[in-house]
C-alpha positions in Angstrom: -12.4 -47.9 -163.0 -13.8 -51.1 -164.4 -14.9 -52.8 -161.3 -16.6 -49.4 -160.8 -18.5 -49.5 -164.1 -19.2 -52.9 -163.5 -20.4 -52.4 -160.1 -22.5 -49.8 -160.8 -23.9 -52.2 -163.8 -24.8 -54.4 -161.2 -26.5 -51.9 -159.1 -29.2 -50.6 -162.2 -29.5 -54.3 -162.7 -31.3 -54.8 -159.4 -32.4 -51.7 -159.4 -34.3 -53.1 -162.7 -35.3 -56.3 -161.2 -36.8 -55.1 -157.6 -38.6 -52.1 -157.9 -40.0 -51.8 -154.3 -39.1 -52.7 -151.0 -41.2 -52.7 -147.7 -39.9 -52.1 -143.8 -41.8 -51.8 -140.9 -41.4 -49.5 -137.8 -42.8 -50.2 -134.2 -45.9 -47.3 -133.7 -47.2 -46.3 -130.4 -50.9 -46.8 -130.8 -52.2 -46.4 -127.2 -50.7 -45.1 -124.2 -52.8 -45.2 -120.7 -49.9 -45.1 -118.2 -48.3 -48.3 -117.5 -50.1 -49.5 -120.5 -48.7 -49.4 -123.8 -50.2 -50.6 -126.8 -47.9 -50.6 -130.2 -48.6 -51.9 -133.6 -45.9 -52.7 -136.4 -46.5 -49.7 -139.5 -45.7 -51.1 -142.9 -43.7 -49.0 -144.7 -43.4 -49.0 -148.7 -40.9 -47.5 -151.2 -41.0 -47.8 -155.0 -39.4 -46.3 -158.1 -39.9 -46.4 -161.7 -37.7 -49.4 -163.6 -36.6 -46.6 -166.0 -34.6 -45.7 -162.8 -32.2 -49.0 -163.2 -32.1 -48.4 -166.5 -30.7 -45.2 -166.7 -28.1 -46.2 -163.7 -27.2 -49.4 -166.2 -26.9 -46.8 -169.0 -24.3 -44.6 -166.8 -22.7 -47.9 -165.7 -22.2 -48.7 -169.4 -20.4 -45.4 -169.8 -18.1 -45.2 -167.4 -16.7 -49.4 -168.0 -16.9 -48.0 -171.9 -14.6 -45.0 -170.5 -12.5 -47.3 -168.3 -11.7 -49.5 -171.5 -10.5 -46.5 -173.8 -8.0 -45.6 -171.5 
């Protein structure tokens, strides 16, 4: 149970520390036949720091939980 709360520490940690992330997929732009045109779509996805934090906080209570047993 430890290693989970610490884990899970960890995890609200980055969480914290990275709050976005981009990826790209491959789009079909234009498509005449044999020809075929594509372009790479950058793709973004963010979420509030108070995310992390509240993932540390439930971290925090289960290693506190782990430790009274």
């Amino acid at each position: 149970m430890k290693k989970a709360g610490i884990a899970i520490l960890i995890i609200g940690l980055l969480l914290t520390i990275f709050t976005t992330f981009n990826y790209f997929t491959r789009e079909k732009v234009v498509d005449l036949g044999e020809i075929e045109i594509s372009a790479n779509k950058k793709h973004r996805v963010a979420w509030s720091p108070l995310l992390g934090l509240g993932v540390m906080a439930v971290g925090g209570v289960v290693l506190l939980m782990a430790s009274k047993k």
